[in-house]
N, C-alpha and C positions, 0 to 999 in steps of 0.2 A: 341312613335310615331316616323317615322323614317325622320319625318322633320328636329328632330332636334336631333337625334342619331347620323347624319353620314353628316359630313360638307359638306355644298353648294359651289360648283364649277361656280365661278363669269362671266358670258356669257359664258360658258363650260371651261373643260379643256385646255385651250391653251396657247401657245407657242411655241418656238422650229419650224417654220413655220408653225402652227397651228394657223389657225384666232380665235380672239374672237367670239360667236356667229355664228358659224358656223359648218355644220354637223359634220363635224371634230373631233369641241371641244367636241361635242356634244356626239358622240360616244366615246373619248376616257375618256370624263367623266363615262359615261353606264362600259367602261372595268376595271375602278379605282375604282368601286364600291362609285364613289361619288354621290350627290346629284347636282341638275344644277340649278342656277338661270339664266334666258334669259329676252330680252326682245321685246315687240312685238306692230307693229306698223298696221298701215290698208292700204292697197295699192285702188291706184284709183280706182282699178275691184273690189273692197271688197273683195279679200283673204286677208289673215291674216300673215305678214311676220315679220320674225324675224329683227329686230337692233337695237344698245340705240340708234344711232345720229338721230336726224331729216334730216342729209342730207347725202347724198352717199360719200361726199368728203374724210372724213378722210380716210376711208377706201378702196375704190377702184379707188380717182381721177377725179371721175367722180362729178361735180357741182350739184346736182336734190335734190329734196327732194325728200324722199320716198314715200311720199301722192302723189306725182304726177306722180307714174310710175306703170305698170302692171306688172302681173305675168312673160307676156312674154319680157315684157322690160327686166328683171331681167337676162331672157339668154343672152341678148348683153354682147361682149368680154369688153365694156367699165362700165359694173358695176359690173364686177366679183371680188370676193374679191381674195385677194391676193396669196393664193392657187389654184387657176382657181373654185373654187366653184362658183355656184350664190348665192343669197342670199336664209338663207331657207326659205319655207314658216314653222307657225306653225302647220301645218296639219302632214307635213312628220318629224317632230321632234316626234311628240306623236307618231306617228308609231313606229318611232326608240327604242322611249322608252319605251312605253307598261308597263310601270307599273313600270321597272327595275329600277328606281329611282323615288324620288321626285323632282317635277319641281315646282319652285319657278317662278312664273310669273306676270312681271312686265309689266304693264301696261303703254304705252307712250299713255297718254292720254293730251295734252295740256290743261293747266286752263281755257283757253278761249272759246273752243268749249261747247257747250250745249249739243248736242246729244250725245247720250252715244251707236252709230253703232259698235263702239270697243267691249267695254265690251258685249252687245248681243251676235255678231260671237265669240268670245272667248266661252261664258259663252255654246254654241252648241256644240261648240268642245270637251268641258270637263265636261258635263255631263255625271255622273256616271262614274267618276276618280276620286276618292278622292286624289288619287296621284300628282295631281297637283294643288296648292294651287296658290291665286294672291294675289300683292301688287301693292301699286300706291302711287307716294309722292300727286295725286289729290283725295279730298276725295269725289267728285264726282261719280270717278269710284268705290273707298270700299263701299259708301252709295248704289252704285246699286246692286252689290252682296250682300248688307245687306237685301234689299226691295225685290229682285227678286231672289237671290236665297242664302237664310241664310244658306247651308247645304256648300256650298264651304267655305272652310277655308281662312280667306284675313287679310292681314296687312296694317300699314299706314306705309308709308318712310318719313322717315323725316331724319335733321338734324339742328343742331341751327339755321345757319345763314339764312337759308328760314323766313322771314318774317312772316307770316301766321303763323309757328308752334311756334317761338319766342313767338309771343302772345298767342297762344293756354294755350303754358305750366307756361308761367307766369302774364296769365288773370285766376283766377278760372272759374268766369261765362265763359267764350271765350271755355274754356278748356271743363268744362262739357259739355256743349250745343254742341259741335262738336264731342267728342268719342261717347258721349250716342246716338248721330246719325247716325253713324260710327258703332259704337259696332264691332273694329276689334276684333281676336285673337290676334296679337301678332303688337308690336312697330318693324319694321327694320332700326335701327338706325346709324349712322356715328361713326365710333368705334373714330377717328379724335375728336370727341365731348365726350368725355368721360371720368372719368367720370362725371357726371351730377345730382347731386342732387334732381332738379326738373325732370328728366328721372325718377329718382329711384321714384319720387311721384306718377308721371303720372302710372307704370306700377302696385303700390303699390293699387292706390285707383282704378283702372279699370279692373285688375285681368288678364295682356295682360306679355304675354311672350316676350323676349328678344331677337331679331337675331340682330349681327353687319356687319358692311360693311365696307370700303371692306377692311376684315386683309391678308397684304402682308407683313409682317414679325412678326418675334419669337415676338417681342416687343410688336406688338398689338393683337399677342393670347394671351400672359400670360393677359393681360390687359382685354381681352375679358372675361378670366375665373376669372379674379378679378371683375369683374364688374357682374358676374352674368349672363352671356348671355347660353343661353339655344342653340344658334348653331351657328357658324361663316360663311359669306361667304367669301370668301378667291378666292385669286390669286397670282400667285408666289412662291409660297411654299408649301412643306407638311406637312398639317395639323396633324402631328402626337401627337402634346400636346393635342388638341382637341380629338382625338380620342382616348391618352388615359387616358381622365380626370378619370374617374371614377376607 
């Protein structure tokens, strides 16, 4: 499968003046022949746009959350990201992509919200793609592609110090009761936390495949491939141990 044949490009390709999470990265992952993890938030008009921060600041200066801005908000010269792009929407990424990669898509779903308006507009977008696969550290949003559409491929994020998955993996009951609800494919785990003994249980007793995050040096591939991980997502480096484990 080539989720996890040809390593994930962590918010696209970027650097070198290339933004994270931006067409940019985004295509020049599509020309390196990588794989793209993004991530994607809901703007007030319900399109669906790309960014991990809940708020515009780090990246363009501008104070807003993304929840509280539109499509057309996003052409103002004050929320352009630092290459003069706007922010994308998800829509014009899967154009871009068309298949020519796996996209790895991450869910900024707050724990706190109930409604699940996120994952629905996603789940329209990417019907019948199997090329783009989700993940979410809220098992909210994996329980809904589990209930409403079991044929998209979806993972949990985690990483120890998250409260919530601390207990998951060292409560049995906590632990069962949440994956068997869940029933991801695969764990995308904190390569930072690894390795992990109770990781090795969790993927041992549930039959869930291995992606780590985020490996930005030689030190946390060879680690990746000591620990098992079936594909890395990576930033700052080329993943050339990964690519050519086999």
């Amino acid at each position: 499968m080539a989720l996890y044949d040809i390593p994930i490009a962590h918010r696209g390709l970027h650097g070198n003046g290339i933004p994270e999470n931006s067409m940019a990265a985004f295509q020049n992952a599509v020309e390196h022949g990588y794989n793209i993890e993004l991530d994607v938030r809901i703007l007030k008009d319900g399109n669906v746009a790309i960014s991990h921060d809940l708020n515009m600041k780090r990246m363009t200066g501008a104070n807003k959350k993304v929840r509280y801005l539109t499509t057309d908000d996003l052409k103002q010269d004050k929320y352009r990201l630092p290459n003069g792009e706007s922010l994308p929407l998800f829509s014009d990424v899967l154009d871009l992509v068309n298949g020519k990669s796996h996209i790895v898509c991450e869910l900024k779903h707050p724990p706190w919200m109930k409604n699940c308006r996120l994952e629905e507009k996603v789940y329209k977008m990417i019907k019948g793609k199997p090329w783009v696969v989700i993940e979410s550290f809220v098992p909210l949003s994996v329980g809904w592609f589990k209930d409403n559409a079991p044929e998209v491929t979806r993972g949990i994020l985690s990483s120890v110090p998250q409260v919530w998955y601390l207990k998951l993996i060292t409560k049995l009951v906590d632990r069962d009761k949440a994956l068997r609800k869940i029933v991801p494919n695969f764990l995308a785990f904190d390569i930072n936390c690894l390795p992990n003994e109770q990781v090795v249980k969790v993927l041992k007793d549930f039959n869930l495949d291995l992606l780590v995050w985020t490996v930005n040096s030689t030190e946390k591939m060879k680690r990746a491939l000591d620990v098992g991980a079936k594909n890395i997502i990576f930033e700052d480096i080329i993943p050339d141990l990964f690519i050519n484990r086999t």
